[in-house]
N, CA, C and O atoms as a Tripos MOL2 file, in Angstrom:
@<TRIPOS>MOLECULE
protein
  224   223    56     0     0
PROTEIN
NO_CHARGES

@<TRIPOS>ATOM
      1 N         -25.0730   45.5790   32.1620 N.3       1 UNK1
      2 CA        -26.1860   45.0020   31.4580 C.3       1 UNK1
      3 C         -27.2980   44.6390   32.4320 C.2       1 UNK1
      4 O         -28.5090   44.7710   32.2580 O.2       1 UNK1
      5 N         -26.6670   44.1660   33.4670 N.am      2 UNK2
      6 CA        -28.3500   43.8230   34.5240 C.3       2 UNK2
      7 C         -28.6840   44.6070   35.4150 C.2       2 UNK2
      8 O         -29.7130   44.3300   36.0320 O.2       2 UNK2
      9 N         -27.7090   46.2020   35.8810 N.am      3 UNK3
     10 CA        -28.9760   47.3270   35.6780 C.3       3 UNK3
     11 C         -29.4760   47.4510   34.6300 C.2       3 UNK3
     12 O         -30.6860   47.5200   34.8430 O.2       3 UNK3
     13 N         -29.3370   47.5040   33.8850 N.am      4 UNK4
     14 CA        -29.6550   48.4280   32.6240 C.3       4 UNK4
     15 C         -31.2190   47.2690   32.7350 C.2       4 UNK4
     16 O         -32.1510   47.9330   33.1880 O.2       4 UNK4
     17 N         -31.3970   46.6490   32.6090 N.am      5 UNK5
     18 CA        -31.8770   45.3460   31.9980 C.3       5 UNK5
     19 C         -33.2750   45.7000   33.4670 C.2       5 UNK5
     20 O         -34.4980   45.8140   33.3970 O.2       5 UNK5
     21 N         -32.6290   45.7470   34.2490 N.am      6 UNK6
     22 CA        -33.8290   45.8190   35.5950 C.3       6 UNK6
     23 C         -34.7280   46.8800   35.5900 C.2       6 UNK6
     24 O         -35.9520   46.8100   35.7030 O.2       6 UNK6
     25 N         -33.8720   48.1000   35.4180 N.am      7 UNK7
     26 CA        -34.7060   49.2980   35.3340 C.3       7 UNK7
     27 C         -35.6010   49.1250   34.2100 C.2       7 UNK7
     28 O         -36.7770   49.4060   34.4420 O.2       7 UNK7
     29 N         -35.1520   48.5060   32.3980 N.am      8 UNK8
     30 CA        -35.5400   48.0970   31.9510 C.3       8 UNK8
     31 C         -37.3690   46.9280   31.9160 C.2       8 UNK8
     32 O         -38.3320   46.8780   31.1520 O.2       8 UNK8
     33 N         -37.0280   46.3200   33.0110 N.am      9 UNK9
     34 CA        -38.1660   45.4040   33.2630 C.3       9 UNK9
     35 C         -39.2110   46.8820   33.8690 C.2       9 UNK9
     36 O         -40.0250   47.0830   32.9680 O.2       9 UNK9
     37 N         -39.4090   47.7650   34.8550 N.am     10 UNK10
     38 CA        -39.8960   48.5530   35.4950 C.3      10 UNK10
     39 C         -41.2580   47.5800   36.3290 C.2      10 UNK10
     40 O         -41.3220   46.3760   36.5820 O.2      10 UNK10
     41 N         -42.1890   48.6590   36.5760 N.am     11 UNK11
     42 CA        -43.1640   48.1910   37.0700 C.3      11 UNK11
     43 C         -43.5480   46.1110   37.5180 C.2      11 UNK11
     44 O         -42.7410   45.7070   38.3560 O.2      11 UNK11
     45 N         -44.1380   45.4790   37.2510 N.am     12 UNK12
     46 CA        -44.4420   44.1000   37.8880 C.3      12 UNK12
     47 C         -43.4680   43.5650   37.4640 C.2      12 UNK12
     48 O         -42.8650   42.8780   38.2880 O.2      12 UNK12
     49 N         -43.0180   43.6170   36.3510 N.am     13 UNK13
     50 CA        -41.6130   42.6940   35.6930 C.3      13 UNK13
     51 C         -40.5440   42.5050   36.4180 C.2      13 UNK13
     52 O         -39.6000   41.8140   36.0370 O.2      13 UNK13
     53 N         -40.6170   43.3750   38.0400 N.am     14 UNK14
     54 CA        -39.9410   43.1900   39.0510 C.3      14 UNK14
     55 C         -40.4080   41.4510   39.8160 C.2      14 UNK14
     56 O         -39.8920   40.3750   40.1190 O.2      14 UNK14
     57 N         -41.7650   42.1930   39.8210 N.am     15 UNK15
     58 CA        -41.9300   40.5000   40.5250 C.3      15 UNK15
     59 C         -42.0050   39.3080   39.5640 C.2      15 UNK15
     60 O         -42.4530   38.2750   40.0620 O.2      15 UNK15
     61 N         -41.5780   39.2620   38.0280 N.am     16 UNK16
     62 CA        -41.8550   37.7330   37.7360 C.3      16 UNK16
     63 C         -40.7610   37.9770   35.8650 C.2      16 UNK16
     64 O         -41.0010   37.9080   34.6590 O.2      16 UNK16
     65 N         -39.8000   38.2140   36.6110 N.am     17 UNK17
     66 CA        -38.5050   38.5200   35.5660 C.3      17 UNK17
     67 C         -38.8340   37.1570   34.7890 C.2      17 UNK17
     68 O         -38.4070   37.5070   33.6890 O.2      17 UNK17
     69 N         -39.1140   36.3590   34.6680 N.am     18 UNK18
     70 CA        -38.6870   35.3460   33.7580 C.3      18 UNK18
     71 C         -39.7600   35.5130   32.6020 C.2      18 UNK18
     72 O         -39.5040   35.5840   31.4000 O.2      18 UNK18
     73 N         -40.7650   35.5540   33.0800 N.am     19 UNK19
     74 CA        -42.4240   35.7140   32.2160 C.3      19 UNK19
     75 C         -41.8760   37.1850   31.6690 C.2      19 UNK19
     76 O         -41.7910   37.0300   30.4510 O.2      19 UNK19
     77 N         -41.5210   38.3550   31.9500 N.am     20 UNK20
     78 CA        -41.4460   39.2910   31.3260 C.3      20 UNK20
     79 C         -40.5450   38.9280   30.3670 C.2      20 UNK20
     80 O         -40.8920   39.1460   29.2060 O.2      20 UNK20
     81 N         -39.4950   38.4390   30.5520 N.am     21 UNK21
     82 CA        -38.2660   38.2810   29.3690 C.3      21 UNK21
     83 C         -38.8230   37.1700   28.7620 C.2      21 UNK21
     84 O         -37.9790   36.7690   27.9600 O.2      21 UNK21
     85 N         -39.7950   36.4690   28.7260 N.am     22 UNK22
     86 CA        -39.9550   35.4750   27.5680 C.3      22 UNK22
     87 C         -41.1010   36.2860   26.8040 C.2      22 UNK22
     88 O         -41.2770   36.2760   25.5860 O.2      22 UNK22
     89 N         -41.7880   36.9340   27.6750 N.am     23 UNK23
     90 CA        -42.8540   37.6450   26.3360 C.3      23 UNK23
     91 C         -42.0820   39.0020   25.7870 C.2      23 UNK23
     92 O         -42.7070   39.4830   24.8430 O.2      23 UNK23
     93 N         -40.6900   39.8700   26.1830 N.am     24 UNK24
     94 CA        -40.1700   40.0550   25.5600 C.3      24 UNK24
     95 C         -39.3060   39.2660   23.9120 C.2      24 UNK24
     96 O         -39.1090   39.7340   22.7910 O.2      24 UNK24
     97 N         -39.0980   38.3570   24.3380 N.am     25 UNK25
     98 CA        -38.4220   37.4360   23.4900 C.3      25 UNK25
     99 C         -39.8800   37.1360   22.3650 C.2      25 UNK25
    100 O         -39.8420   37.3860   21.1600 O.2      25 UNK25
    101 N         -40.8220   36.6900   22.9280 N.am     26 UNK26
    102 CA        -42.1570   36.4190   22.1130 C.3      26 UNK26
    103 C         -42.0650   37.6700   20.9430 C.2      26 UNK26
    104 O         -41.5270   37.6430   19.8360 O.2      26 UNK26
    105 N         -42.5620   38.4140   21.4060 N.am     27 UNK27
    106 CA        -42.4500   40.0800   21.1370 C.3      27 UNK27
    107 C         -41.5250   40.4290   19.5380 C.2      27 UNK27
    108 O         -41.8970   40.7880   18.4200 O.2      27 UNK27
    109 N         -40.3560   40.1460   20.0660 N.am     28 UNK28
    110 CA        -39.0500   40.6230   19.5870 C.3      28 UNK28
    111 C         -39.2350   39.4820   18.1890 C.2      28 UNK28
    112 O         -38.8510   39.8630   17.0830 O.2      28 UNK28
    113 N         -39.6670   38.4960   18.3100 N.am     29 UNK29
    114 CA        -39.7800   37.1390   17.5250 C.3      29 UNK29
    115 C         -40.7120   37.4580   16.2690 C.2      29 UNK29
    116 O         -40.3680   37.1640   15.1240 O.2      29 UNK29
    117 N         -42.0340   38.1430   16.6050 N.am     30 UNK30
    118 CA        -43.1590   38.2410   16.4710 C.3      30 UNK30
    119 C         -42.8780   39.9590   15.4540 C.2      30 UNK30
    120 O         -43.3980   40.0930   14.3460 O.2      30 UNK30
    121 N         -42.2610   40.7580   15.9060 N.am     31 UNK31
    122 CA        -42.1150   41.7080   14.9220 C.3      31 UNK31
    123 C         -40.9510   41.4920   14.3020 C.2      31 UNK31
    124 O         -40.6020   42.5370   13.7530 O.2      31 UNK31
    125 N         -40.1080   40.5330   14.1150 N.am     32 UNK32
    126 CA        -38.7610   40.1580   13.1610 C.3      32 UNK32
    127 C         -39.0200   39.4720   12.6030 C.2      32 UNK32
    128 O         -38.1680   39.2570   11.7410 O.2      32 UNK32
    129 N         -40.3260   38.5090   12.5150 N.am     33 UNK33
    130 CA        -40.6160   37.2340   11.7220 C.3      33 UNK33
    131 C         -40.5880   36.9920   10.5670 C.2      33 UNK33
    132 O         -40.3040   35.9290   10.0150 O.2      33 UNK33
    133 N         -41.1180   38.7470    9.7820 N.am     34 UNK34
    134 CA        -40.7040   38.1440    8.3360 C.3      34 UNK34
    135 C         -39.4500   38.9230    7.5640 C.2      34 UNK34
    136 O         -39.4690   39.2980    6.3920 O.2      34 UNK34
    137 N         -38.3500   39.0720    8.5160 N.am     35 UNK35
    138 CA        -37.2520   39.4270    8.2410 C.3      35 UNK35
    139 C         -36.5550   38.1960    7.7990 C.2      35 UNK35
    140 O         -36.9240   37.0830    8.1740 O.2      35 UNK35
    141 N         -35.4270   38.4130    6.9080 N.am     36 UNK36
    142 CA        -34.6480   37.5190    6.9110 C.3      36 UNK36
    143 C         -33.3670   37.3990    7.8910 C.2      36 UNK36
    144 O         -32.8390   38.4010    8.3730 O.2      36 UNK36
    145 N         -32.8350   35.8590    8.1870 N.am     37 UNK37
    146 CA        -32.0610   35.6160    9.2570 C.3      37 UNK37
    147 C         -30.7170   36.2150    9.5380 C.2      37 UNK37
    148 O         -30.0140   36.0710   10.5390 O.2      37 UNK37
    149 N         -30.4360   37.1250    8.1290 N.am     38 UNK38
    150 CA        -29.1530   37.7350    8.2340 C.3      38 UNK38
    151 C         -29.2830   39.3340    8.1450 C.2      38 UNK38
    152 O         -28.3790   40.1640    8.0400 O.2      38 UNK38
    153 N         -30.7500   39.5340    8.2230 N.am     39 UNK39
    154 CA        -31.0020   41.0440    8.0810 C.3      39 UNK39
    155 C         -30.9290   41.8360    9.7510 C.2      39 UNK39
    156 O         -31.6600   41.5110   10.6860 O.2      39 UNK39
    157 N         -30.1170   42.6610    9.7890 N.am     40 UNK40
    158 CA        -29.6960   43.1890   11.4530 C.3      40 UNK40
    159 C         -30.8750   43.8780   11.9720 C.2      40 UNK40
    160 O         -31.5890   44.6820   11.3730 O.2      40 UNK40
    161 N         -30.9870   43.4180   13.2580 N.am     41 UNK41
    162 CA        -32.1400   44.3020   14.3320 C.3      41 UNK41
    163 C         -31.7350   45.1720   15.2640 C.2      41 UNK41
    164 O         -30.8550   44.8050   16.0430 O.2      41 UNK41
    165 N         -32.3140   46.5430   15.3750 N.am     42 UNK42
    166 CA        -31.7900   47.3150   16.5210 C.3      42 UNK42
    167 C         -32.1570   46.0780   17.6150 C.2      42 UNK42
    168 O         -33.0230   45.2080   17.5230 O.2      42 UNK42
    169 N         -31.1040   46.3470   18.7540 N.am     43 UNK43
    170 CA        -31.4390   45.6030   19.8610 C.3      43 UNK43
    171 C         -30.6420   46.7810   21.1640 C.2      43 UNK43
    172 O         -29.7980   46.4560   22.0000 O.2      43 UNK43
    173 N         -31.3820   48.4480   20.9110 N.am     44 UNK44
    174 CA        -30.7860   49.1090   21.8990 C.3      44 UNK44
    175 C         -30.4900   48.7970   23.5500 C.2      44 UNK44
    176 O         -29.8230   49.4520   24.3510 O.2      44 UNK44
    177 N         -31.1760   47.6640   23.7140 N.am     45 UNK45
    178 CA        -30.7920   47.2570   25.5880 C.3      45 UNK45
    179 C         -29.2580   47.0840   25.3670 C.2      45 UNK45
    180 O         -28.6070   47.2720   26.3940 O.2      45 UNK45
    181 N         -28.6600   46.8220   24.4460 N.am     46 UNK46
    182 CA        -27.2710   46.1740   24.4450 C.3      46 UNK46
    183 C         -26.3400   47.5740   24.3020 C.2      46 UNK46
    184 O         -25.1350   47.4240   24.5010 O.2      46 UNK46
    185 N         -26.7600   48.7450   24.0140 N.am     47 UNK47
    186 CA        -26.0390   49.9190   23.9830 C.3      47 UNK47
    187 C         -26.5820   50.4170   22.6510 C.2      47 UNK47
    188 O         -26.9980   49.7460   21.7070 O.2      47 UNK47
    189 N         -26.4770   51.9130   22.7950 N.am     48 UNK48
    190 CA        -26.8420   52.5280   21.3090 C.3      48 UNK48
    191 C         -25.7760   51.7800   20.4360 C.2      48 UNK48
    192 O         -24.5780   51.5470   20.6000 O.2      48 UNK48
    193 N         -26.7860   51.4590   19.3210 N.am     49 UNK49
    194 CA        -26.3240   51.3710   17.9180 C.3      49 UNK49
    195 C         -26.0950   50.0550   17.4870 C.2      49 UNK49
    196 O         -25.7640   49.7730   16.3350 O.2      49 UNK49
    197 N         -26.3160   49.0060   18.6610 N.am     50 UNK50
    198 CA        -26.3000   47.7550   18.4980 C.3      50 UNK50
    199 C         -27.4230   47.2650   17.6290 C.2      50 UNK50
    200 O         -28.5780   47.6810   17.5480 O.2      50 UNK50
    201 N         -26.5110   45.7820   16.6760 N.am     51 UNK51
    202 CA        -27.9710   44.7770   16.0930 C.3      51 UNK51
    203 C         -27.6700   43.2850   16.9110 C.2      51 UNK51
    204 O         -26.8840   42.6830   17.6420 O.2      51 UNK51
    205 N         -28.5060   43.2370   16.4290 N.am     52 UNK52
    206 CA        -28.5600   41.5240   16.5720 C.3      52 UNK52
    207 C         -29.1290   40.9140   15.1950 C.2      52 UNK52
    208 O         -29.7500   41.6840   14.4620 O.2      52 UNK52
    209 N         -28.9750   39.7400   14.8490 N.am     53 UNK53
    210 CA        -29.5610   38.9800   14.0350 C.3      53 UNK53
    211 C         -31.0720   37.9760   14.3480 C.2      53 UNK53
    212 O         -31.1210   37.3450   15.4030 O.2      53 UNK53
    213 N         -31.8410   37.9300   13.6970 N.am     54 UNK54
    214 CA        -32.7780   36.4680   14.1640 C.3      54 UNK54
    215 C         -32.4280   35.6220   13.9040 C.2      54 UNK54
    216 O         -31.5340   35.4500   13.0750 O.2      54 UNK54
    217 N         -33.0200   34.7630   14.5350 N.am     55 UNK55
    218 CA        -33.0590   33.5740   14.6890 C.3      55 UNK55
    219 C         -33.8070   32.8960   13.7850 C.2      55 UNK55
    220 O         -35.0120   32.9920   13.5520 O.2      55 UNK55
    221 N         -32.6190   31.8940   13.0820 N.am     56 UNK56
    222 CA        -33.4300   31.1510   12.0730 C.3      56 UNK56
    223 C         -34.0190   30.5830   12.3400 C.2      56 UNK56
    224 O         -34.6960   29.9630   11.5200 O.2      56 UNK56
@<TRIPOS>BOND
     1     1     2 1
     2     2     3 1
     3     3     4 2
     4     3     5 am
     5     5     6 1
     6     6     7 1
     7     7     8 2
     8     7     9 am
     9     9    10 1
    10    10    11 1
    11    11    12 2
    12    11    13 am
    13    13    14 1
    14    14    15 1
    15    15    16 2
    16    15    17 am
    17    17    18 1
    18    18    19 1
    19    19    20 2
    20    19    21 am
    21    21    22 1
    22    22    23 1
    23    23    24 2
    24    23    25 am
    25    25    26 1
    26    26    27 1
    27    27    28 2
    28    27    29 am
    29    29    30 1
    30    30    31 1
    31    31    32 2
    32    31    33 am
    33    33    34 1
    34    34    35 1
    35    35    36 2
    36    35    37 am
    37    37    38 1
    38    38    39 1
    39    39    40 2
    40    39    41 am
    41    41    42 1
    42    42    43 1
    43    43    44 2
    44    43    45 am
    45    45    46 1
    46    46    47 1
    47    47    48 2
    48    47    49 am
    49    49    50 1
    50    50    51 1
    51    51    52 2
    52    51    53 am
    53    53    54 1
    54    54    55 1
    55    55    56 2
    56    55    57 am
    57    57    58 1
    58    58    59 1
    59    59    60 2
    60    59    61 am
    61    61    62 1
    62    62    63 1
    63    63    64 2
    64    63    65 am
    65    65    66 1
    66    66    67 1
    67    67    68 2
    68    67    69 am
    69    69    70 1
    70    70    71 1
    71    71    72 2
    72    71    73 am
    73    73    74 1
    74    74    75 1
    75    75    76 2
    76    75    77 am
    77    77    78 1
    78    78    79 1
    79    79    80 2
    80    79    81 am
    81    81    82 1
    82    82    83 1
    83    83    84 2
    84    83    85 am
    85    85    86 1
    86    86    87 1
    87    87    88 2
    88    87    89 am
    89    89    90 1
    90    90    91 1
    91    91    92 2
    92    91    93 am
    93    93    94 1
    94    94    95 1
    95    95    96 2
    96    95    97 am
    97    97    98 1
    98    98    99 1
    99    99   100 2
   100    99   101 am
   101   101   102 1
   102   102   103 1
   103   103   104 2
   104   103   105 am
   105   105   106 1
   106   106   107 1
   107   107   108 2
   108   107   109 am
   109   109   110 1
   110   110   111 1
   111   111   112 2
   112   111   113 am
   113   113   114 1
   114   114   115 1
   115   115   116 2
   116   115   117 am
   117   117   118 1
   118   118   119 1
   119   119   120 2
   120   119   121 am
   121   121   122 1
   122   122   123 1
   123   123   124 2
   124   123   125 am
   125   125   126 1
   126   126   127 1
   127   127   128 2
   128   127   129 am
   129   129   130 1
   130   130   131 1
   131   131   132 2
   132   131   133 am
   133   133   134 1
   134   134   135 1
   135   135   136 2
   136   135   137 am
   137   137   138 1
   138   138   139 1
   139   139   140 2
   140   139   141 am
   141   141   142 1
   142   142   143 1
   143   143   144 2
   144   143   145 am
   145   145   146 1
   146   146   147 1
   147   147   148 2
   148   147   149 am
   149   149   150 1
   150   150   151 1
   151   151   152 2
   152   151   153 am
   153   153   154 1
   154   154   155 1
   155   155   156 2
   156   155   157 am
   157   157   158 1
   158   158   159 1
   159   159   160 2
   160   159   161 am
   161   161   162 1
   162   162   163 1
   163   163   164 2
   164   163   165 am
   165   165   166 1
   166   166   167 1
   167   167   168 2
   168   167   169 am
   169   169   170 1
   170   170   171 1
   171   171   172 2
   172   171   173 am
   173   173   174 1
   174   174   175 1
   175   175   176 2
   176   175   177 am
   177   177   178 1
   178   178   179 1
   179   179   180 2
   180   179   181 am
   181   181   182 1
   182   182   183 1
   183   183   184 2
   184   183   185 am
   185   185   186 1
   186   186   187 1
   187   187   188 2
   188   187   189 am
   189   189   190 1
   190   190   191 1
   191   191   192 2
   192   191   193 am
   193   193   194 1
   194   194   195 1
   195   195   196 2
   196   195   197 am
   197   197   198 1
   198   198   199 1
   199   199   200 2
   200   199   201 am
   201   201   202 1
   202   202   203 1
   203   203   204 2
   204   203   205 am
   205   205   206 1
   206   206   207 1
   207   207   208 2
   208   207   209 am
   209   209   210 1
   210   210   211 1
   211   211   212 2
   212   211   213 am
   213   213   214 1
   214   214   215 1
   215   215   216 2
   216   215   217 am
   217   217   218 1
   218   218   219 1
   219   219   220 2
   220   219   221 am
   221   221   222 1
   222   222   223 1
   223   223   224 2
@<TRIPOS>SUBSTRUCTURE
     1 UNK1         2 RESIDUE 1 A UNK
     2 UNK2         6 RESIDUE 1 A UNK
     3 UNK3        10 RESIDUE 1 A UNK
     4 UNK4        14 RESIDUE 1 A UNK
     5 UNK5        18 RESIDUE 1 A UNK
     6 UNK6        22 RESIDUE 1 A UNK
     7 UNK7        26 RESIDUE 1 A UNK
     8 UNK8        30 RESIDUE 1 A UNK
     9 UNK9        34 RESIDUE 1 A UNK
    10 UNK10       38 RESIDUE 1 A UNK
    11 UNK11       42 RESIDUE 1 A UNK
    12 UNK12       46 RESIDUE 1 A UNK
    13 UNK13       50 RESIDUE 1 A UNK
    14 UNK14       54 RESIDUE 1 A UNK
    15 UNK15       58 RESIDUE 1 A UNK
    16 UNK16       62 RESIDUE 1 A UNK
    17 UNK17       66 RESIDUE 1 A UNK
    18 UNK18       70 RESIDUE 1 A UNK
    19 UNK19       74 RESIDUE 1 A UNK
    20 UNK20       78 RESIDUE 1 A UNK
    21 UNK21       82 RESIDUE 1 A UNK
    22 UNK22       86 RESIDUE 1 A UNK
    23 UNK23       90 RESIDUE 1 A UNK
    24 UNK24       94 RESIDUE 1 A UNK
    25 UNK25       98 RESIDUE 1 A UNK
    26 UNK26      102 RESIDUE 1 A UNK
    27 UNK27      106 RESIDUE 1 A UNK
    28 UNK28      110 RESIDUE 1 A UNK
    29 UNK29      114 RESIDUE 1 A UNK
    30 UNK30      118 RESIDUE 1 A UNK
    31 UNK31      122 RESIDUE 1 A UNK
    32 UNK32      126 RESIDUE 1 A UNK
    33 UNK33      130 RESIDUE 1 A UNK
    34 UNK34      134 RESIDUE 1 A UNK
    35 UNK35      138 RESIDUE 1 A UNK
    36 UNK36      142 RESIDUE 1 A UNK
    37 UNK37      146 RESIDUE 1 A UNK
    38 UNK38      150 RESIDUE 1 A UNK
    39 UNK39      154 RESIDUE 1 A UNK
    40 UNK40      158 RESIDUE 1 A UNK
    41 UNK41      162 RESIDUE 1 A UNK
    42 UNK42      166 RESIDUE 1 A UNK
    43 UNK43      170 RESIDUE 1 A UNK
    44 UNK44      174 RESIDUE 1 A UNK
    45 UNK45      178 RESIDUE 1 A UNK
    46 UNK46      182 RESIDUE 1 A UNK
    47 UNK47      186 RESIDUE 1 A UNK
    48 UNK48      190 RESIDUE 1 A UNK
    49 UNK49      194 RESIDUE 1 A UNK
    50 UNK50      198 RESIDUE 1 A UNK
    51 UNK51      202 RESIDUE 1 A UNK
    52 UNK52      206 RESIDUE 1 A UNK
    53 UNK53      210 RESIDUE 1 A UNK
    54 UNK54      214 RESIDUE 1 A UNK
    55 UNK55      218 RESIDUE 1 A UNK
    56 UNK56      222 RESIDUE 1 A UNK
């Protein structure tokens, strides 16, 4: 998961991993918002075919 996750970040997200993964998280928040909390999200960083749920 934290290759996957690094190569993932690419370019500057090398130098300031934390700011990239919270405006990922922003992001991810921001196009699920008017989903409901039990409706599943691709979340492919975790492996093909994975969901996740939002956050209520």
């Amino acid at each position: 998961m934290n290759a996957k996750s690094i190569h993932l970040l690419g370019g500057d997200g090398h130098a300031r991993p934390g700011g990239c993964v919270a405006e990922r998280d922003e992001m991810f928040l921001r196009v699920t918002g008017g989903l409901a909390p039990d409706t599943p999200a691709n979340v492919p960083w975790y492996g093909q075919g994975s969901t996740t749920r939002r956050p209520p």
